[in-house]
MARSE-638173 format. One record per residue (C-alpha): x, y, z; residue in one letter. Coordinates in pm, whole numbers. Layout:
BEGIN
       X       Y       Z  type
       X       Y       Z     A
...
This chain:
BEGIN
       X       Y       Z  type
   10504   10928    7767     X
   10732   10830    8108     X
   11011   10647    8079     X
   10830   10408    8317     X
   10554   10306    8056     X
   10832   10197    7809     X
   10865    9798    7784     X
   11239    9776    7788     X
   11218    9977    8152     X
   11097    9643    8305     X
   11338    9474    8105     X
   11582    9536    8375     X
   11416    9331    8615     X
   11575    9002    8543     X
   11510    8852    8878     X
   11144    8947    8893     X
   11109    9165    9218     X
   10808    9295    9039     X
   10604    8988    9016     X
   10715    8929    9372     X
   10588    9288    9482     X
   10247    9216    9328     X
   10239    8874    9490     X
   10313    9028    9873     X
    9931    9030    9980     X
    9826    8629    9786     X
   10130    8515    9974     X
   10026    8626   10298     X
    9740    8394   10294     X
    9995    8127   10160     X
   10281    8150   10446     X
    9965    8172   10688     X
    9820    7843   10534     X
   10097    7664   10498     X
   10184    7757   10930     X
    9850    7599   11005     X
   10013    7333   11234     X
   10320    7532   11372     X
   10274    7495   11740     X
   10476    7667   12066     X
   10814    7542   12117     X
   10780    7355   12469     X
   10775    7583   12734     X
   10680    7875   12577     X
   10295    7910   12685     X
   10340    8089   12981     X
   10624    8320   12855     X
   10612    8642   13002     X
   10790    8803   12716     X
   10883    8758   12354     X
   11185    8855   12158     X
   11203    8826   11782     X
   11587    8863   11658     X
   11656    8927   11290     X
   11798    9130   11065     X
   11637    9330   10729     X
   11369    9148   10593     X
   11288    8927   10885     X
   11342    9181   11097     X
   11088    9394   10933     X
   10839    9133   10931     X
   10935    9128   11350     X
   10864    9487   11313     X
   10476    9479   11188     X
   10428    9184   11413     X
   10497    9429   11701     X
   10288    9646   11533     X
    9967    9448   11545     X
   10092    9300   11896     X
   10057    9661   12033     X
    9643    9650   11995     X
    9606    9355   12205     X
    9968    9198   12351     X
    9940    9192   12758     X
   10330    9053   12752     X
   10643    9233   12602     X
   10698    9159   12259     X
   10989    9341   12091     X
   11230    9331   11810     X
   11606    9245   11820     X
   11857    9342   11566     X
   12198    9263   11661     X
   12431    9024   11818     X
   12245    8969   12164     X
   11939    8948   12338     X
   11816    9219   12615     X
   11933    9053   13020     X
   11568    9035   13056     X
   11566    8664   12822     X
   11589    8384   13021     X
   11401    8085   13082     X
   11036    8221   13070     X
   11121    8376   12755     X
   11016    8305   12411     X
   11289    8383   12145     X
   11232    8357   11729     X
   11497    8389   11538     X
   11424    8423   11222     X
   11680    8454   10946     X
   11566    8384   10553     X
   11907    8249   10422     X
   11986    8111   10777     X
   12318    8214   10773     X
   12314    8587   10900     X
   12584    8626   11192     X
   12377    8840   11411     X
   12076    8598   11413     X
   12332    8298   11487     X
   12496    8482   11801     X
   12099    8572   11889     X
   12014    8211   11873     X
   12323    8110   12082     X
   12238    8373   12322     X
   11879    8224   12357     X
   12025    7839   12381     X
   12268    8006   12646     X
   12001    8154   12868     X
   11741    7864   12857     X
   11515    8039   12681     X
   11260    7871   12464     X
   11322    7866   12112     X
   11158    7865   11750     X
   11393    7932   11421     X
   11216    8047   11065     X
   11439    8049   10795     X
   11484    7846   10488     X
   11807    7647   10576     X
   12123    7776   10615     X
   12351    7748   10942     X
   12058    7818   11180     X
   11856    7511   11010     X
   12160    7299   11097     X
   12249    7433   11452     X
   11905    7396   11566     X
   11826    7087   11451     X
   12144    6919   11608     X
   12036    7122   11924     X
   11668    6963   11900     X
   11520    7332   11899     X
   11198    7399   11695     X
   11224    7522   11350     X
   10961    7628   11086     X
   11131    7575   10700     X
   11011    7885   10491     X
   10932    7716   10127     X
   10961    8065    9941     X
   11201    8172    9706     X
   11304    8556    9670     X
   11527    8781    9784     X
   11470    8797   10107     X
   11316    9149   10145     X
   11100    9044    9892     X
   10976    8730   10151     X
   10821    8934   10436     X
   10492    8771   10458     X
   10688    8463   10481     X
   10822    8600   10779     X
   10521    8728   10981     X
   10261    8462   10846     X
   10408    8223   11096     X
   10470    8481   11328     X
   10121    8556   11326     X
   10016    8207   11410     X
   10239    8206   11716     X
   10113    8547   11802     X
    9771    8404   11775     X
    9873    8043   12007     X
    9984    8292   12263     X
    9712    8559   12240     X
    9940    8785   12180     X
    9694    8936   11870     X
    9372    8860   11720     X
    9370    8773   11314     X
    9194    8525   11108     X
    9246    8352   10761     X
    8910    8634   10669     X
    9105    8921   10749     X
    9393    8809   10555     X
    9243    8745   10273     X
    9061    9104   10271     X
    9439    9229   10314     X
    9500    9010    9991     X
    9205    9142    9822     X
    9290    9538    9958     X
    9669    9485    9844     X
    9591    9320    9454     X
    9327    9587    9390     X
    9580    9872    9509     X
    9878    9733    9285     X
    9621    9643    9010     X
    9421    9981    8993     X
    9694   10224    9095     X
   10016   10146    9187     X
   10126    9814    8913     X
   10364    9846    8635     X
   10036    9819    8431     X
    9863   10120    8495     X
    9991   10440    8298     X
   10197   10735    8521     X
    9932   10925    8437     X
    9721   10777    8681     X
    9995   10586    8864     X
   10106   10741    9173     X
   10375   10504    9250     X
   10517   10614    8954     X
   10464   10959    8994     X
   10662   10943    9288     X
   10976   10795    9146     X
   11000   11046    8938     X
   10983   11300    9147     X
   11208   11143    9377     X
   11511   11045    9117     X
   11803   11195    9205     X
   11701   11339    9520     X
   11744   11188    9877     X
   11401   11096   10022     X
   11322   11133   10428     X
   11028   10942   10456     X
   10850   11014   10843     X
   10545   10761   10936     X
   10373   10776   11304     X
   10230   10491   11549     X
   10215   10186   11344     X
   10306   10317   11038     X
   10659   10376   11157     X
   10828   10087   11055     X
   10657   10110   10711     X
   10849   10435   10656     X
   11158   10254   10762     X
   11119    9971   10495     X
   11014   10220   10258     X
   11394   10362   10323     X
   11527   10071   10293     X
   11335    9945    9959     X
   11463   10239    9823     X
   11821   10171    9886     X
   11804    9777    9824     X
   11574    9782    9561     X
   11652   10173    9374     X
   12007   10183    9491     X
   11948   10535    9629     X
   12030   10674    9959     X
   11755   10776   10172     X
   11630   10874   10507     X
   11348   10738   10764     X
   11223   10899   11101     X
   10881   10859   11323     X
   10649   11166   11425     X
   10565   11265   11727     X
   10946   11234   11741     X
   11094   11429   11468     X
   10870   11747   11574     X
   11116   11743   11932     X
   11475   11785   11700     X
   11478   11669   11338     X
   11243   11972   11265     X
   11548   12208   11451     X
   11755   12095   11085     X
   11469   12337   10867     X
   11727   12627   10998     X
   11895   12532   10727     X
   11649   12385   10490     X
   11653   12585   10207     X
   12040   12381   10167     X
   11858   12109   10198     X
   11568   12165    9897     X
   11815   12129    9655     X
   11849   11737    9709     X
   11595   11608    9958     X
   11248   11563    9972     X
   10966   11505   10240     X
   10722   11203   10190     X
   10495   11101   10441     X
   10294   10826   10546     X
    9969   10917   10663     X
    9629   10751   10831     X
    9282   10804   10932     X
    9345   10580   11225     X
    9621   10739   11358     X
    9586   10980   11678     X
    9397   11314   11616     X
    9720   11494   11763     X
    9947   11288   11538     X
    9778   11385   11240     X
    9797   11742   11360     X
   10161   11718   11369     X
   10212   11572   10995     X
    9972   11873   10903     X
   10199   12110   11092     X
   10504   11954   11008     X
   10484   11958   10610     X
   10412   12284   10599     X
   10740   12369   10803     X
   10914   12166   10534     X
   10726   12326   10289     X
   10830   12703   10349     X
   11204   12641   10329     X
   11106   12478    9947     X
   11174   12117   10016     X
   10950   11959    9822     X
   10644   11737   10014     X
   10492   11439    9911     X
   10163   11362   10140     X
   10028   10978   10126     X
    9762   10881   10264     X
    9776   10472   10323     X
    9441   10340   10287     X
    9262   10059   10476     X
    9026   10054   10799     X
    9271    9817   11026     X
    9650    9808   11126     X
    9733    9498   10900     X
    9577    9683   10579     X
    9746    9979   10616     X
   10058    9792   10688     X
   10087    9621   10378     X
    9940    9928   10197     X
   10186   10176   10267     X
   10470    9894   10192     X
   10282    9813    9833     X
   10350   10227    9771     X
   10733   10160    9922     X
   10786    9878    9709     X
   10703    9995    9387     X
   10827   10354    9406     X
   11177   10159    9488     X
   11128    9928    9155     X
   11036   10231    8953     X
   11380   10447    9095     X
   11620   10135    8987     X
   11474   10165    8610     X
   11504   10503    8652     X
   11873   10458    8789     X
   11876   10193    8502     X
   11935    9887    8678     X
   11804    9587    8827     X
   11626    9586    9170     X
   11705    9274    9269     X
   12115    9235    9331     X
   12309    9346    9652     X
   12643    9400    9537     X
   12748    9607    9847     X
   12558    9401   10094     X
   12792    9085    9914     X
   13099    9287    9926     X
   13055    9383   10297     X
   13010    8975   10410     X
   13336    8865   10240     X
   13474    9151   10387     X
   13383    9030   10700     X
   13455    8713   10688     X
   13773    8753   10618     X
C-alpha cells in the first residue's frame, strides 16, 4: 500500500487545504454569483487598457484572466507584480488591485501608483490596508467573503475578475460554462486525482511519489503557461519543495542548451509537462521533441495531458493535478500544506 492511502497521512492537514483543493471548481460558481452586481469603477468603460497588480495567489488568478482575455480582448490586458505600474497607466486606464489579506506592500505602492496617475480603480481583497486606503479615498472595492490561505482562494480572485472582463467585453463566459468547469473539476478530483481514490489508480499520487525528493521543472505552452507556474509554486507553498517552471516554444531557444549536461542533472530533477489538444500543432511538436531530448540524458519525464475542450477547463484542470501532487509531497515531506513559515519570516524581516 502507499504511504498516501494511510489515514494518519491526511492527518497532517490541520488547516484543510485539501477540502479547499476539492472545493476550487463549486467555488468558482460561488465568487461568480456572489459578483453578480459588481459594476465598472466610473470611468473605466472606455479604458483602452487594463492592468491587474497582485502578488501570488491574486496574481495567479490575474494570470488565467489574461489567459482567457487572449481569445477575445481587443484592449491590453496584462498582469503586474511588483511595486509599480507600466508609464502606459494613466487616466484611460483601468487598474485592479487585488490583494487577499489586503496588506501586501507591492499591491499598496500599485494602488498608490494608480491613485497617482488618475487611473480608474477597483480593489478585491478581503480587508486589510487596501480595504481601508480605498475606502477613505472613495475608490471601488469588491470584499472577498472566503476564508483560506490565500493560494487556496483563486477563484475568488478571477470570479470577479471575470465579471469585469465580461462588463468590458474583454471575454465571453457564462454562469453555464462555469458550472461545466465545476462539474469537469469535481469529477476529475473525485474519479482520479482526490485523496479518496487509491495510488493505484491515482495519478496525482503517482506523481508525488515520483517526484519526492527530486526538484521538478514543470514547462506548459500558450495558455497553459501560467498553470505550470502555479504548479511550481503549489509545490513549494504547499510541499515545501523547491522546484522549477518555464513556457515552450521558449525553453526549446536556451533552457534545452542545459541537456549538455543533463545526465548531472537526472540525479535530482525531473521533467513534467503540461500538455493539450488545443494547443498549436507546432507546439505540441515541440513538447514531443523536447521530452525525448530530456529523456536521452535519463532525466526522468512525466507527460500530462490536461483534459477539457475550452481554455477555462483546462485551466482549472491542470491546476486540480498541481494542487494535489503539492498536498501529496508535504505528507510525503511529513508536514502540513498549509503554513508559510518562510514567507512570515521574510515580512518581519522586512518590516523591520
Amino acid at each position: 500500500m502507499s504511504r498516501l492511502d494511510e489515514a494518519d497521512i491526511t492527518d497532517l492537514d490541520k488547516e484543510q487545504m485539501l477540502a479547499r483543493t476539492g472545493e476550487l471548481g463549486t467555488e468558482l460558481v460561488r465568487a461568480w454569483d456572489a459578483a453578480e452586481d459588481l459594476a465598472l469603477p466610473a470611468g473605466a468603460e472606455g479604458a483602452a487598457n487594463v492592468v491587474v497588480a497582485g502578488m501570488g495567489g491574486s496574481a495567479t488568478a490575474a494570470d488565467y484572466f489574461v489567459a482567457l482575455c487572449g481569445e477575445s480582448a481587443e484592449i491590453p490586458v496584462s498582469v503586474v507584480r511588483g511595486y509599480t505600474l507600466p508609464n502606459y497607466v494613466a487616466e484611460h486606464s483601468l487598474v485592479v488591485v487585488s490583494s487577499f489579506s489586503g496588506n501586501t506592500e507591492e499591491s499598496l505602492s500599485c494602488y498608490d501608483d494608480a491613485w497617482k496617475r488618475g487611473a480608474s480603480i477597483i480593489v478585491l481583497t478581503t480587508g486589510g490596508q487596501l480595504a481601508e486606503r480605498a475606502a477613505s479615498d472613495g475608490a471601488a472595492i469588491w470584499l472577498i467573503h472566503y476564508r483560506s490561505q490565500p493560494r487556496a482562494a483563486i477563484a475568488h480572485g478571477l470570479g470577479p475578475l471575470l465579471r469585469l472582463g465580461v462588463s468590458l467585453g474583454l471575454c465571453s463566459v457564462d454562469r453555464g460554462e462555469l458550472e461545466a468547469v465545476a462539474r469537469l473539476h469535481g469529477n476529475f478530483v473525485s474519479q482520479l486525482v482526490g485523496p479518496a481514490v487509491p495510488a493505484v489508480q491515482n495519478g496525482a499520487k503517482q506523481l508525488a511519489e515520483a517526484l519526492h525528493g527530486r526538484i521538478p521543472l514543470v514547462i506548459g505552452a500558450e495558455h497553459l503557461a501560467p498553470v505550470a507556474s502555479r504548479f511550481k509554486n503549489q509545490v513549494a507553498e504547499n510541499g515545501k519543495a523547491l522546484g522549477a517552471a518555464d513556457i515552450l516554444p521558449e525553453a526549446d531557444h536556451n533552457l534545452v542548451v542545459g541537456l549538455a549536461t543533463g545526465e548531472q542533472a537526472a540525479k535530482c530533477l525531473s521533467l513534467v509537462t503540461l500538455e493539450s489538444a488545443i494547443y498549436h500543432e507546432r507546439t505540441q511538436r515541440r513538447f514531443d521533441v523536447t521530452t525525448q531530448l530530456f529523456e536521452e540524458t535519463g532525466i526522468p519525464v512525466h507527460r500530462l495531458q490536461v483534459v477539457g475542450s475550452r481554455v477555462l477547463e483546462q485551466l482549472f484542470i491542470g491546476t486540480a493535478w498541481g494542487d494535489y501532487v503539492s498536498c501529496y509531497l508535504a505528507f510525503l515531506n511529513g508536514q502540513d500544506p498549509s503554513p508559510v513559515p518562510q514567507i512570515d519570516r521574510l515580512k518581519a524581516a522586512l518590516s523591520g
